[in-house]
Predicted model as a PDB file, atoms N, CA, C, CB and O in Angstrom, pLDDT in the B-factor column:
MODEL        1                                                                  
ATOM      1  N   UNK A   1      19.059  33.852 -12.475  1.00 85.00           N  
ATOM      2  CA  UNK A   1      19.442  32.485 -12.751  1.00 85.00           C  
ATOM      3  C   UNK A   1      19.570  32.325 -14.259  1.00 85.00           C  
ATOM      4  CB  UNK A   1      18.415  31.479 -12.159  1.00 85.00           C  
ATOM      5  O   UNK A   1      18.689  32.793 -14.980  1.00 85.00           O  
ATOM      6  N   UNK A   2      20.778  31.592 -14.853  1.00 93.00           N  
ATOM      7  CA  UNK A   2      21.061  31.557 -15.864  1.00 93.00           C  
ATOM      8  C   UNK A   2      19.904  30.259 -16.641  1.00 93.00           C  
ATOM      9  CB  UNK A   2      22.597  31.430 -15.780  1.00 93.00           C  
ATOM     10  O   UNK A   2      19.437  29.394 -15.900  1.00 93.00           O  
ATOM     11  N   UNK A   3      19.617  30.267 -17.853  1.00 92.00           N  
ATOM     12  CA  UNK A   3      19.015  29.327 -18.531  1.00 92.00           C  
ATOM     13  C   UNK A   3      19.575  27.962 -18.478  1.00 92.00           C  
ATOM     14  CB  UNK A   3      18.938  29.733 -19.730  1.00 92.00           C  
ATOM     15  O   UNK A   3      18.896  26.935 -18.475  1.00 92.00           O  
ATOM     16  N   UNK A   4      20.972  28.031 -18.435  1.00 95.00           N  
ATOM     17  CA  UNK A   4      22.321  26.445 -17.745  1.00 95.00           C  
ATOM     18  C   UNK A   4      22.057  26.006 -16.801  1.00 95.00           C  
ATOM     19  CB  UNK A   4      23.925  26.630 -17.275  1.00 95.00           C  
ATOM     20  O   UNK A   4      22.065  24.779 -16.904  1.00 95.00           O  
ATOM     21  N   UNK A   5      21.677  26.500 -15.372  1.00 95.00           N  
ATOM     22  CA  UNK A   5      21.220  26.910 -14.338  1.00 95.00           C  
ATOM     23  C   UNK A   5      20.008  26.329 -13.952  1.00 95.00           C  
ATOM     24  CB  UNK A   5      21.174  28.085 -14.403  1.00 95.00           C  
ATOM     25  O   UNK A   5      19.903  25.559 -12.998  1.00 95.00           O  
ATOM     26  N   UNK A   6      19.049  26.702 -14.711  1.00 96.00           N  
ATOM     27  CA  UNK A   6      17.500  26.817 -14.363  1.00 96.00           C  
ATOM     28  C   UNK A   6      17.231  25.136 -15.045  1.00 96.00           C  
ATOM     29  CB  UNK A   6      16.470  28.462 -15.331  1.00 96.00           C  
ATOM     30  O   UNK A   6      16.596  24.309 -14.391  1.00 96.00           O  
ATOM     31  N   UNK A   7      17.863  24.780 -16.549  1.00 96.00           N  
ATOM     32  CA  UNK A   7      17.398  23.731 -16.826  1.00 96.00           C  
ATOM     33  C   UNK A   7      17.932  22.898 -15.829  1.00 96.00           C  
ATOM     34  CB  UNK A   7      17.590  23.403 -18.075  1.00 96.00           C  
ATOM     35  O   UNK A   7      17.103  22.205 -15.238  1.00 96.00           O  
ATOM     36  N   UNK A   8      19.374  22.765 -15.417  1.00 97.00           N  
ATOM     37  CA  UNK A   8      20.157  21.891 -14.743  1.00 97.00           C  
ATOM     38  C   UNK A   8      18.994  21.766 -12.965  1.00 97.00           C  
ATOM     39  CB  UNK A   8      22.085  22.730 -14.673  1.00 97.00           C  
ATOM     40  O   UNK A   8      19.017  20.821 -12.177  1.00 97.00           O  
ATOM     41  N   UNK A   9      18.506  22.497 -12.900  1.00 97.00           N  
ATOM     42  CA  UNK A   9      17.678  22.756 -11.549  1.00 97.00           C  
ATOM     43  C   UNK A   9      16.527  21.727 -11.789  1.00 97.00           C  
ATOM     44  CB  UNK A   9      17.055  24.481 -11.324  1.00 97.00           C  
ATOM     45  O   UNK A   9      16.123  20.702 -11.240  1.00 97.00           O  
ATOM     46  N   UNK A  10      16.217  22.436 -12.795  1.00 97.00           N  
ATOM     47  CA  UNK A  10      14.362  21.495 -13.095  1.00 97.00           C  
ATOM     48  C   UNK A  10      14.649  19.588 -13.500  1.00 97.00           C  
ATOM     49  CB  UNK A  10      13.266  22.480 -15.266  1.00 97.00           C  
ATOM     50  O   UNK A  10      13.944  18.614 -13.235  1.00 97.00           O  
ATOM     51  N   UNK A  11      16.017  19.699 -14.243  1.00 97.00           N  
ATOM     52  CA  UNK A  11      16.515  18.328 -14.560  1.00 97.00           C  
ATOM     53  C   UNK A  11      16.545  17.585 -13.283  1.00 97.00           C  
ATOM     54  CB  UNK A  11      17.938  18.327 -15.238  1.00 97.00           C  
ATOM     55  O   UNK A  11      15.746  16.723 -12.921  1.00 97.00           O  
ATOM     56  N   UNK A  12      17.264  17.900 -12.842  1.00 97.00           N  
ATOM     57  CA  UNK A  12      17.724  17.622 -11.177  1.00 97.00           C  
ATOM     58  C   UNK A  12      16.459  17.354 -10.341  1.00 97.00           C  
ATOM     59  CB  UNK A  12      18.544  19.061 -10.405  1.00 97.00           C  
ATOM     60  O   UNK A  12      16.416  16.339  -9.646  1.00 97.00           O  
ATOM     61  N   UNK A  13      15.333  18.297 -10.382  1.00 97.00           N  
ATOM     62  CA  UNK A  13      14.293  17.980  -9.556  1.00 97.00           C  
ATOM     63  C   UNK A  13      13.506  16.943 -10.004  1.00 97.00           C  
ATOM     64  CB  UNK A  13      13.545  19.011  -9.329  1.00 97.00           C  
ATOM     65  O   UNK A  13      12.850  16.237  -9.239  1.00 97.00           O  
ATOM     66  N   UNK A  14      13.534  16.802 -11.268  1.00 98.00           N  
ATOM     67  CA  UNK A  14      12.723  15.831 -11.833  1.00 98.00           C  
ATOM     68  C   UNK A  14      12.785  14.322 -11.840  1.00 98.00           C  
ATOM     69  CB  UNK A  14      12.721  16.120 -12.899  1.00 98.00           C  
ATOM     70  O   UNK A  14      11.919  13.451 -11.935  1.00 98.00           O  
ATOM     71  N   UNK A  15      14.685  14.296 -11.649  1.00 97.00           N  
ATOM     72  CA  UNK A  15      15.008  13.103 -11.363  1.00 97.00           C  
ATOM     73  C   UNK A  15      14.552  12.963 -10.041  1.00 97.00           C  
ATOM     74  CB  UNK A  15      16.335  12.825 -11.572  1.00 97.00           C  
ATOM     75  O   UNK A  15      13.659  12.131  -9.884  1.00 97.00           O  
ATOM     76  N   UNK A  16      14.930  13.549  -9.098  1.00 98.00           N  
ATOM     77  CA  UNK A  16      14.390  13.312  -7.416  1.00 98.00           C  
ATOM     78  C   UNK A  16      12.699  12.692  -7.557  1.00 98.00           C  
ATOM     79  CB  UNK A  16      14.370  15.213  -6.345  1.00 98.00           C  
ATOM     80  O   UNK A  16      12.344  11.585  -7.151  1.00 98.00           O  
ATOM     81  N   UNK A  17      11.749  13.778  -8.274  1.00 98.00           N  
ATOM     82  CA  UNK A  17      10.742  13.469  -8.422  1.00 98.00           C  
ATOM     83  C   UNK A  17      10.785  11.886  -8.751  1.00 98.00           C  
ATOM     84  CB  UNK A  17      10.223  14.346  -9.265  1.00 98.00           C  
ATOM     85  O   UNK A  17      10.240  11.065  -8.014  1.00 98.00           O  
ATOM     86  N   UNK A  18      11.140  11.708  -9.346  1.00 97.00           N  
ATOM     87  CA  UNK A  18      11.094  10.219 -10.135  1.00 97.00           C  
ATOM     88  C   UNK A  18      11.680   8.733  -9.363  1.00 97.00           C  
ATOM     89  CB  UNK A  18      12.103  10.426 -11.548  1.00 97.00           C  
ATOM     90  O   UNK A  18      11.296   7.578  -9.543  1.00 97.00           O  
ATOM     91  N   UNK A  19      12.718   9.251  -8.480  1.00 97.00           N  
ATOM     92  CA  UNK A  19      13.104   8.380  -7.781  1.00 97.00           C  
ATOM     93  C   UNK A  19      12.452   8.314  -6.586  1.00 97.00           C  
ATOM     94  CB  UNK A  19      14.255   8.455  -7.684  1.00 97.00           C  
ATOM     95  O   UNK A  19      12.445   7.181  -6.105  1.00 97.00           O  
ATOM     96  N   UNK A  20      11.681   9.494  -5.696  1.00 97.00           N  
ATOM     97  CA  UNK A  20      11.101   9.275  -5.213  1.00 97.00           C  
ATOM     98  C   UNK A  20       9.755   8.233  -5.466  1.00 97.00           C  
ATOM     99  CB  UNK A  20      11.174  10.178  -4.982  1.00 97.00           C  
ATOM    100  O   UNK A  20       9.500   7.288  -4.719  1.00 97.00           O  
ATOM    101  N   UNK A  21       9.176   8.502  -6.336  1.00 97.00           N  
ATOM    102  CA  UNK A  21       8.076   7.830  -7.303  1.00 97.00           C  
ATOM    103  C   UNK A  21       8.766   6.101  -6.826  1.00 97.00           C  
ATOM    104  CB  UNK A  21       8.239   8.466  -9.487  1.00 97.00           C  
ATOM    105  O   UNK A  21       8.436   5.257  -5.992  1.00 97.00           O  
ATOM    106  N   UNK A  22       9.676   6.188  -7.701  1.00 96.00           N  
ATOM    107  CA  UNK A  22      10.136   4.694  -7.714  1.00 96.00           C  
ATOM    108  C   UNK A  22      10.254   3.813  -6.542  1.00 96.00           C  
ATOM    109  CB  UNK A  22      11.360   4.636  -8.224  1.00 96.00           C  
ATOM    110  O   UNK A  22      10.057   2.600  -6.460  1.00 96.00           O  
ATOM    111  N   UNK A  23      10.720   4.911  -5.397  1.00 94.00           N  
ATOM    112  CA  UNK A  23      11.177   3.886  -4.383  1.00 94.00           C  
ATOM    113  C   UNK A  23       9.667   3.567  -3.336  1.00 94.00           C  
ATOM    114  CB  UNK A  23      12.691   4.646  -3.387  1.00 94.00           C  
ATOM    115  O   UNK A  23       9.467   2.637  -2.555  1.00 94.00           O  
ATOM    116  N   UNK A  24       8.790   4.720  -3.697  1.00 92.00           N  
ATOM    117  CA  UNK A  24       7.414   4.176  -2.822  1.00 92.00           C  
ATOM    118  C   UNK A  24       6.637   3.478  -3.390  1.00 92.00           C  
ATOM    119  CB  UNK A  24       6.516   5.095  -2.331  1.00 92.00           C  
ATOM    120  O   UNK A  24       5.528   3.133  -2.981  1.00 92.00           O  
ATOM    121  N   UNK A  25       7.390   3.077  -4.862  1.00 90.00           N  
ATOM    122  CA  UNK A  25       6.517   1.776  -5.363  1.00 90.00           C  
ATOM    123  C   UNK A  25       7.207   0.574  -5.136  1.00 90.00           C  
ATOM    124  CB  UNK A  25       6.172   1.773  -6.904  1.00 90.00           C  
ATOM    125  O   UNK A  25       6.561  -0.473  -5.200  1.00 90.00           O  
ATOM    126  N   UNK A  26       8.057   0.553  -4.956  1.00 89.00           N  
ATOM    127  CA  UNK A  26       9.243  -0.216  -4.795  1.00 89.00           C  
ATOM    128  C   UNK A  26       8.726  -0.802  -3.108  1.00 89.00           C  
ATOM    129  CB  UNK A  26      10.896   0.878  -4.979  1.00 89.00           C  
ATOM    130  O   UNK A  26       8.545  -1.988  -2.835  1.00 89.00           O  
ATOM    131  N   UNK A  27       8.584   0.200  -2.268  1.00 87.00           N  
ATOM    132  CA  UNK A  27       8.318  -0.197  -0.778  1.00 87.00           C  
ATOM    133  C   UNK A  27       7.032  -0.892  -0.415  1.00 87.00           C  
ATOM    134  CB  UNK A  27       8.342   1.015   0.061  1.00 87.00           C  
ATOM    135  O   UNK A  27       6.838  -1.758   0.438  1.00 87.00           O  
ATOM    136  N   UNK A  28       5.594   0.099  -1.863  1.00 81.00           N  
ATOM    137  CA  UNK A  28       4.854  -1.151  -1.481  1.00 81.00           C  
ATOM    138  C   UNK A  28       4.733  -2.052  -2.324  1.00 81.00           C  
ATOM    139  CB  UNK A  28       3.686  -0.983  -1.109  1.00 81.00           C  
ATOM    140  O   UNK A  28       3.646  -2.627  -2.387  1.00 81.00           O  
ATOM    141  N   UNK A  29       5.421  -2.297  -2.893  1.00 79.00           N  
ATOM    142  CA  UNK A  29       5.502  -3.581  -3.623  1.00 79.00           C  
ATOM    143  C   UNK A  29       6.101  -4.931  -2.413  1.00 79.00           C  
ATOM    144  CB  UNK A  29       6.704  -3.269  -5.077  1.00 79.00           C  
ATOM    145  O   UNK A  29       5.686  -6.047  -2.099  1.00 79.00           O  
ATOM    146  N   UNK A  30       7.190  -4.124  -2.042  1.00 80.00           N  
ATOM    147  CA  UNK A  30       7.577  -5.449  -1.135  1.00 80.00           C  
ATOM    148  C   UNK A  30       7.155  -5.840   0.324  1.00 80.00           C  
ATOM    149  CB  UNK A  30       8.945  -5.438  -0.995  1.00 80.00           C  
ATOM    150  O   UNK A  30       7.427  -6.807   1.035  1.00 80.00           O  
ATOM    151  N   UNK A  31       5.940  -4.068   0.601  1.00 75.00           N  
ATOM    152  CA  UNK A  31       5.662  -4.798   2.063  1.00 75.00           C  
ATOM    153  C   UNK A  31       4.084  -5.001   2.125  1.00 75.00           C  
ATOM    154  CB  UNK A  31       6.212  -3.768   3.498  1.00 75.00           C  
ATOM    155  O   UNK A  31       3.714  -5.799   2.987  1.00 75.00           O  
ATOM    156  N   UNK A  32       3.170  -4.450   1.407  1.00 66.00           N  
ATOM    157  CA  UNK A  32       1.792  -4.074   1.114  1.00 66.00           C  
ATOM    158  C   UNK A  32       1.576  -5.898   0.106  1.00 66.00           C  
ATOM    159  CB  UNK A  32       1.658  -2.101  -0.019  1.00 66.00           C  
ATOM    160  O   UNK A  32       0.975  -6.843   0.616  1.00 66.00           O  
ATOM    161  N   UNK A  33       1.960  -5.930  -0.729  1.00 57.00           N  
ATOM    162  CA  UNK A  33       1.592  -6.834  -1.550  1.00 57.00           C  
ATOM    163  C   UNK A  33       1.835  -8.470  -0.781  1.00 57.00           C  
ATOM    164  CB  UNK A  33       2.440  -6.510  -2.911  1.00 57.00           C  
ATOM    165  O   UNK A  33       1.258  -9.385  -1.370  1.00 57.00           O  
ATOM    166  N   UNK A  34       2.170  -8.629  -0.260  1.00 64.00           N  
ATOM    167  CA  UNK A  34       2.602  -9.823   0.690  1.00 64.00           C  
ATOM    168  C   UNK A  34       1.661 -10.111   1.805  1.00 64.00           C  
ATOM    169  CB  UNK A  34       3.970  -9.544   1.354  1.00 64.00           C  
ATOM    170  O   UNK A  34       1.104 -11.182   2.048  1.00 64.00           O  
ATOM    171  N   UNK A  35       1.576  -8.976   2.447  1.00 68.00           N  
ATOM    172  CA  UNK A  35       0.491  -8.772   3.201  1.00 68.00           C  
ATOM    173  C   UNK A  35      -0.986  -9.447   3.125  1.00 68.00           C  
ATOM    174  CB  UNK A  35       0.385  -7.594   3.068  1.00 68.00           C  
ATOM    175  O   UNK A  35      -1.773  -8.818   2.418  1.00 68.00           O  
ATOM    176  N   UNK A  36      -1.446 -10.521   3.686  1.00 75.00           N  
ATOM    177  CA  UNK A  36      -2.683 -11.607   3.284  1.00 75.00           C  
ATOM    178  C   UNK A  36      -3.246 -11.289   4.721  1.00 75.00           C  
ATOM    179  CB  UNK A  36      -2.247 -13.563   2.864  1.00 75.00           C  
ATOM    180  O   UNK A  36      -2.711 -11.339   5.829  1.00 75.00           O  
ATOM    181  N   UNK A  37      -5.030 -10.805   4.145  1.00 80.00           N  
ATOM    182  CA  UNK A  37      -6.119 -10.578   5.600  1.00 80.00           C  
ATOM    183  C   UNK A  37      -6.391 -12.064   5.933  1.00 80.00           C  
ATOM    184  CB  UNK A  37      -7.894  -9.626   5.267  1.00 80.00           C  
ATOM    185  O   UNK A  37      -6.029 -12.460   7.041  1.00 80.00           O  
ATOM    186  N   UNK A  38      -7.041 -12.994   5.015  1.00 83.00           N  
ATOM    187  CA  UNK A  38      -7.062 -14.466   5.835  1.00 83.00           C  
ATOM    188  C   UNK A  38      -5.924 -15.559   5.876  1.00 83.00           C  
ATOM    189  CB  UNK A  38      -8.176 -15.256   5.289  1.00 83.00           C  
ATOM    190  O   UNK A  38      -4.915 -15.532   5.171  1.00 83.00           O  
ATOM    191  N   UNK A  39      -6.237 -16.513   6.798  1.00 81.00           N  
ATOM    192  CA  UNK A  39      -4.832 -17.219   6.701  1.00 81.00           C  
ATOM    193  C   UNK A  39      -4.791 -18.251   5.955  1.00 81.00           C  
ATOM    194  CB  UNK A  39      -4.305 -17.670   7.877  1.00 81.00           C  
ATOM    195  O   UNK A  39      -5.813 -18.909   5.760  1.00 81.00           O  
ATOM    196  N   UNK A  40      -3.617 -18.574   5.410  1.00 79.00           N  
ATOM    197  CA  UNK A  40      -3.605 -19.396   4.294  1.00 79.00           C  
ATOM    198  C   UNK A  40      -3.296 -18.665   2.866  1.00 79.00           C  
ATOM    199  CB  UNK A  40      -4.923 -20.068   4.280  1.00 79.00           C  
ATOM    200  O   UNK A  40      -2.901 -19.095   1.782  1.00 79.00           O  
ATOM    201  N   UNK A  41      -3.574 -17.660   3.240  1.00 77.00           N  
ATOM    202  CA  UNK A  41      -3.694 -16.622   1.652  1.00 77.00           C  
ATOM    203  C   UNK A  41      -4.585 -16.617   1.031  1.00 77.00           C  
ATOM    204  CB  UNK A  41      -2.909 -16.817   0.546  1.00 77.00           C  
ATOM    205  O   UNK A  41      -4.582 -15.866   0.057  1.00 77.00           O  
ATOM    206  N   UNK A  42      -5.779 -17.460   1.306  1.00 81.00           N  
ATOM    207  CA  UNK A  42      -6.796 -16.728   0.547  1.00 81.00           C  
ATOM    208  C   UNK A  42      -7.165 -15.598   0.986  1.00 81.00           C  
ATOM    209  CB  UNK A  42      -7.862 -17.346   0.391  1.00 81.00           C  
ATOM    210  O   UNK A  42      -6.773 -14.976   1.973  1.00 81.00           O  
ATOM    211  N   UNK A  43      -8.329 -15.222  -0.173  1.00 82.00           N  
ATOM    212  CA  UNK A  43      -9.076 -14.057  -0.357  1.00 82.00           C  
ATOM    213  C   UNK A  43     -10.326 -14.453   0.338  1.00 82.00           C  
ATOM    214  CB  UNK A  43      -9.254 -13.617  -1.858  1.00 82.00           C  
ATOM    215  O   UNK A  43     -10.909 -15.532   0.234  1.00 82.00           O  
ATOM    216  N   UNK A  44     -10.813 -12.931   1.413  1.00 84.00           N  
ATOM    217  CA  UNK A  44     -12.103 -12.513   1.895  1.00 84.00           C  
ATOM    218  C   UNK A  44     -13.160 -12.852   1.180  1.00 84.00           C  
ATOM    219  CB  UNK A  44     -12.185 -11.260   2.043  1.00 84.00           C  
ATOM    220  O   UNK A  44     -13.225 -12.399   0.037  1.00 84.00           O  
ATOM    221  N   UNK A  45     -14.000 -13.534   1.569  1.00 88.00           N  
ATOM    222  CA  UNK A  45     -15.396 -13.673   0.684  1.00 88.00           C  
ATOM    223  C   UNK A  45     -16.533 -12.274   0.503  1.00 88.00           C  
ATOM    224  CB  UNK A  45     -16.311 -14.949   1.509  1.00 88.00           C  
ATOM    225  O   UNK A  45     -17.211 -11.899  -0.454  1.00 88.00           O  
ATOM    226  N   UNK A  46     -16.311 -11.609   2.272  1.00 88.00           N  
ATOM    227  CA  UNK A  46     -17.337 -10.710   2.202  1.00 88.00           C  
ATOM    228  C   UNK A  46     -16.676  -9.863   3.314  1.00 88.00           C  
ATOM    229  CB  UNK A  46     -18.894 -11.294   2.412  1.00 88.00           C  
ATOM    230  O   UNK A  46     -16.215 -10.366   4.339  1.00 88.00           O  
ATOM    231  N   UNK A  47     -16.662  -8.391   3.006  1.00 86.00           N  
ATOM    232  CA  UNK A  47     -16.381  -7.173   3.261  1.00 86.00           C  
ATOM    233  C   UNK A  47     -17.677  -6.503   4.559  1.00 86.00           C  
ATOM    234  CB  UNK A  47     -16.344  -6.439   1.673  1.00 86.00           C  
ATOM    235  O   UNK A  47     -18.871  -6.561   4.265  1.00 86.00           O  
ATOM    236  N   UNK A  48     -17.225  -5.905   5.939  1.00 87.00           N  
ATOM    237  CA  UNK A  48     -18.671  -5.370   6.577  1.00 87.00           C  
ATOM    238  C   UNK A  48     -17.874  -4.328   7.477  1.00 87.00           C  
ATOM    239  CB  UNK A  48     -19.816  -6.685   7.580  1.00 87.00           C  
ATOM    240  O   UNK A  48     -16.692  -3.985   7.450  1.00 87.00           O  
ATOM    241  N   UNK A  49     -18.618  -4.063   8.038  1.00 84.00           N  
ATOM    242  CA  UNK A  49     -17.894  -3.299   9.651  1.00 84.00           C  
ATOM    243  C   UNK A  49     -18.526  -3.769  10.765  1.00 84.00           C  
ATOM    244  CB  UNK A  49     -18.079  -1.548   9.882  1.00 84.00           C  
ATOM    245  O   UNK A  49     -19.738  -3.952  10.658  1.00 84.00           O  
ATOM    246  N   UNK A  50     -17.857  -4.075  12.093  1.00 80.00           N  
ATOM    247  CA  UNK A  50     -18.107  -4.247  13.319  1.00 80.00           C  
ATOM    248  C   UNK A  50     -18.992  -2.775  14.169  1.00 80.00           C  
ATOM    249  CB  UNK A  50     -16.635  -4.632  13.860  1.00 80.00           C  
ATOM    250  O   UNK A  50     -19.093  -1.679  13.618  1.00 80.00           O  
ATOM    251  N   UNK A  51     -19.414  -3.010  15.229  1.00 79.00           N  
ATOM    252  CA  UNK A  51     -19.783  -2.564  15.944  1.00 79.00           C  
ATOM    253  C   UNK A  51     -19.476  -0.977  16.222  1.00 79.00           C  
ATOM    254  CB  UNK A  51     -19.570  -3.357  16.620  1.00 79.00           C  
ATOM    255  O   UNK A  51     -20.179   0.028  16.321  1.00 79.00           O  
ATOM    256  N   UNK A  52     -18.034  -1.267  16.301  1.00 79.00           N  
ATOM    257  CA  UNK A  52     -17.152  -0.236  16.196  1.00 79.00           C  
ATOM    258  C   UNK A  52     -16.738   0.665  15.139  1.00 79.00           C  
ATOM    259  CB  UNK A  52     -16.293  -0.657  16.493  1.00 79.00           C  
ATOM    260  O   UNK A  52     -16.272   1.795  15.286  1.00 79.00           O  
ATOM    261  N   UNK A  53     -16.963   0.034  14.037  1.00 78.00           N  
ATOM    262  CA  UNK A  53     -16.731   1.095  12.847  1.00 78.00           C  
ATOM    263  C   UNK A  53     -15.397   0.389  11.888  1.00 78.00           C  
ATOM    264  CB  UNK A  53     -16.237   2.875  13.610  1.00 78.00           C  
ATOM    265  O   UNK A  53     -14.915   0.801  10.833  1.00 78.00           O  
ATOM    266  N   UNK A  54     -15.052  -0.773  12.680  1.00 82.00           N  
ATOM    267  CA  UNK A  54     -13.855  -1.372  11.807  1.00 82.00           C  
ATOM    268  C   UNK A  54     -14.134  -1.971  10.973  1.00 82.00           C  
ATOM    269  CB  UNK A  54     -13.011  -2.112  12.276  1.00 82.00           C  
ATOM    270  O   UNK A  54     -15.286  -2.377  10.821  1.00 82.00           O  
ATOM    271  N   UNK A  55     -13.256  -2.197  10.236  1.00 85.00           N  
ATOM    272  CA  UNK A  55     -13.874  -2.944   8.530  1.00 85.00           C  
ATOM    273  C   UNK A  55     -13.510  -4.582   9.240  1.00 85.00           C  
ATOM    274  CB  UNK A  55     -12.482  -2.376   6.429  1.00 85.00           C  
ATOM    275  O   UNK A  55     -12.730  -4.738  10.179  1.00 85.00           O  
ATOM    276  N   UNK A  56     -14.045  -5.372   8.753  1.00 87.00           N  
ATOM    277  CA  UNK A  56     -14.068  -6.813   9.163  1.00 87.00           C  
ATOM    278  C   UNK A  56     -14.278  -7.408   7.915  1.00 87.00           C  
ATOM    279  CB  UNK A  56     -15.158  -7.242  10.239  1.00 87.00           C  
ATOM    280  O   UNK A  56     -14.814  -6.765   7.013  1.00 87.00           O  
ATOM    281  N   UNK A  57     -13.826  -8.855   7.725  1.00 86.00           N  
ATOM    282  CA  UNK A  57     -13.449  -9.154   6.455  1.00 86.00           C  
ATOM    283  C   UNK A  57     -14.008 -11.147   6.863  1.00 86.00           C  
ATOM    284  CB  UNK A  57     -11.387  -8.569   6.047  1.00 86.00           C  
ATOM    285  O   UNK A  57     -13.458 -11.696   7.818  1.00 86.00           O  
ATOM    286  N   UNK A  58     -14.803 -11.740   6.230  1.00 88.00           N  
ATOM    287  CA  UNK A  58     -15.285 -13.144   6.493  1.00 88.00           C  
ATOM    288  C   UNK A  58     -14.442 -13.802   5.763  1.00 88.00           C  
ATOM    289  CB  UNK A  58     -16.713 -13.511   6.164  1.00 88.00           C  
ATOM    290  O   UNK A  58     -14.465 -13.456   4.581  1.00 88.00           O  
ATOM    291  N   UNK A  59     -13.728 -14.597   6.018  1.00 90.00           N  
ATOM    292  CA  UNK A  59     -12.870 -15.603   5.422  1.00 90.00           C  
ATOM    293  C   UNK A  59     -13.551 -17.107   4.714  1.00 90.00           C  
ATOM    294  CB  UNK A  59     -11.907 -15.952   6.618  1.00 90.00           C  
ATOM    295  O   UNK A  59     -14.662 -17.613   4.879  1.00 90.00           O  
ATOM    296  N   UNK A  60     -12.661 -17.443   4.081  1.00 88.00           N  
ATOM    297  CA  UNK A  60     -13.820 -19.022   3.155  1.00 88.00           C  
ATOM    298  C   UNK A  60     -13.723 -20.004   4.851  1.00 88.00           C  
ATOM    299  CB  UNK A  60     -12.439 -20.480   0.959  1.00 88.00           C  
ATOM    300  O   UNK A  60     -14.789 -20.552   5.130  1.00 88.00           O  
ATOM    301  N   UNK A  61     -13.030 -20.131   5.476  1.00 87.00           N  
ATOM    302  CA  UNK A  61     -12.932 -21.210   6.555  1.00 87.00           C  
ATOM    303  C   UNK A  61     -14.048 -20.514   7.815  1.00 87.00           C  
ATOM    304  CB  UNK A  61     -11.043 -21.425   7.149  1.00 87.00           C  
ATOM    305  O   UNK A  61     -14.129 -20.967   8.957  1.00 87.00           O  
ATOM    306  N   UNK A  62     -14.936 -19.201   7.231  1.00 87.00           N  
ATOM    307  CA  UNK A  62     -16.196 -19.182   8.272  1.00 87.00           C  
ATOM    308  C   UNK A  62     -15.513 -18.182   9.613  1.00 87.00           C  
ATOM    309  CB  UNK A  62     -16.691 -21.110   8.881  1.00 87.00           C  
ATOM    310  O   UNK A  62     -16.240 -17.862  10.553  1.00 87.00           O  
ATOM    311  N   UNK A  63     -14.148 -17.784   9.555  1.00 88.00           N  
ATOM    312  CA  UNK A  63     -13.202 -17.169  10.834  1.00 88.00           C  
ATOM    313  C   UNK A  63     -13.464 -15.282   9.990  1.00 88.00           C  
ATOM    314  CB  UNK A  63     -10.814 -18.109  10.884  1.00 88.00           C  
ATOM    315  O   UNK A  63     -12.898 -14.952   8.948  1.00 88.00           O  
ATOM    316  N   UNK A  64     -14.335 -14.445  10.718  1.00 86.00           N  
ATOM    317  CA  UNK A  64     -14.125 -13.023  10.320  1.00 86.00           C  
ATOM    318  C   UNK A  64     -13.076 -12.619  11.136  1.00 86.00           C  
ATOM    319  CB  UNK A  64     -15.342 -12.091  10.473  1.00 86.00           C  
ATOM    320  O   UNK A  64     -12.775 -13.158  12.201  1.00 86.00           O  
ATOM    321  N   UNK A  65     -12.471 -11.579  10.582  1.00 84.00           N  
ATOM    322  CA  UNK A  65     -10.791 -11.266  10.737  1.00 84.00           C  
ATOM    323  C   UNK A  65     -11.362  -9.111  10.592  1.00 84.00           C  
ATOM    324  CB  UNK A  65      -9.307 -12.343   8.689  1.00 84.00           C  
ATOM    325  O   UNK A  65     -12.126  -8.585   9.782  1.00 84.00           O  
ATOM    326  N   UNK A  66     -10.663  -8.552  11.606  1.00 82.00           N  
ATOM    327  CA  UNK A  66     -10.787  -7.497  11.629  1.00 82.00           C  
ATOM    328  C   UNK A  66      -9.831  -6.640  11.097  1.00 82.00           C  
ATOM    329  CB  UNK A  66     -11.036  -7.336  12.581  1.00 82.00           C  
ATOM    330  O   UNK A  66      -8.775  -7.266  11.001  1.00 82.00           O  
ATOM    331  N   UNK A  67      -9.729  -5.647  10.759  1.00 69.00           N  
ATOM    332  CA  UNK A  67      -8.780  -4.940   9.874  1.00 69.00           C  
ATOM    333  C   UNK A  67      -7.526  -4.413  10.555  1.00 69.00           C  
ATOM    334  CB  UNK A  67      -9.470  -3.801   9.229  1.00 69.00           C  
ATOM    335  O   UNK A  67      -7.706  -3.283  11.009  1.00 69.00           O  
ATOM    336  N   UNK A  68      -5.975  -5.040  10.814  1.00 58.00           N  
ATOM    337  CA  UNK A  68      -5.040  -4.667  11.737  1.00 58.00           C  
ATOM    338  C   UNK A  68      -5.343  -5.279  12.679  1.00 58.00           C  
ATOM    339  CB  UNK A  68      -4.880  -3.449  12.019  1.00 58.00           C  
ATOM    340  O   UNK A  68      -4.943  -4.716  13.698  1.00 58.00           O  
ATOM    341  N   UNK A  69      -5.916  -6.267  12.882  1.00 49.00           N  
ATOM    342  CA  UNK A  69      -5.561  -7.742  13.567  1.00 49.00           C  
ATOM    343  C   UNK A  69      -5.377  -8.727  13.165  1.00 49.00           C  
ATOM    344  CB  UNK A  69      -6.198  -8.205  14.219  1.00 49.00           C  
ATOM    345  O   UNK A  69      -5.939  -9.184  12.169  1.00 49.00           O  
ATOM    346  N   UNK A  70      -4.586  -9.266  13.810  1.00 48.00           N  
ATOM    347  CA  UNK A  70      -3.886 -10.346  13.084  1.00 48.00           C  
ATOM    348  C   UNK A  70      -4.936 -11.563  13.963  1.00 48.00           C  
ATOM    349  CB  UNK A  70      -1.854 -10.388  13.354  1.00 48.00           C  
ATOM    350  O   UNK A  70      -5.356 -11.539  15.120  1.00 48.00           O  
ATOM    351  N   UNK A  71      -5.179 -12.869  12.546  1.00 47.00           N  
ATOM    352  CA  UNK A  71      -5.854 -13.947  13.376  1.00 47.00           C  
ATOM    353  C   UNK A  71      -5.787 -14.625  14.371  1.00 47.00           C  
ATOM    354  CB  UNK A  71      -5.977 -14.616  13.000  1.00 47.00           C  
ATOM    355  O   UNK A  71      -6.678 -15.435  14.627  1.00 47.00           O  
TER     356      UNK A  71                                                      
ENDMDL                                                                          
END                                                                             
């Protein structure tokens, strides 16, 4: 492989690298960040686990909300 070659290769990968980078910040930016555990949009007061091992989350309105259920 020529040195024309080899840089044009590593250039090339680096951009991929980079756009990859970009677009999985890009994805959770628009689907992760929106995303609210109590309703209304506030924030959890206090963090625990259930019975089961799931994370459970107490809301200010007194309603605990389990992790990947919706209220």
């Amino acid at each position: 492989m020529s040195p024309q070659a080899r840089k044009r290769f590593l250039i090339g990968l680096s951009a991929l690298v980079v756009l990859l980078f970009l677009g999985g910040a890009a994805a959770w930016a628009l689907d992760f960040s929106h995303q609210q555990v109590c309703p209304g949009g506030k924030h959890w007061i206090a963090q625990g686990n259930d019975s089961m091992g799931a994370v459970t989350y107490l809301c200010p309105n007194g309603l605990t909300v389990t992790q990947g259920v919706a209220p």
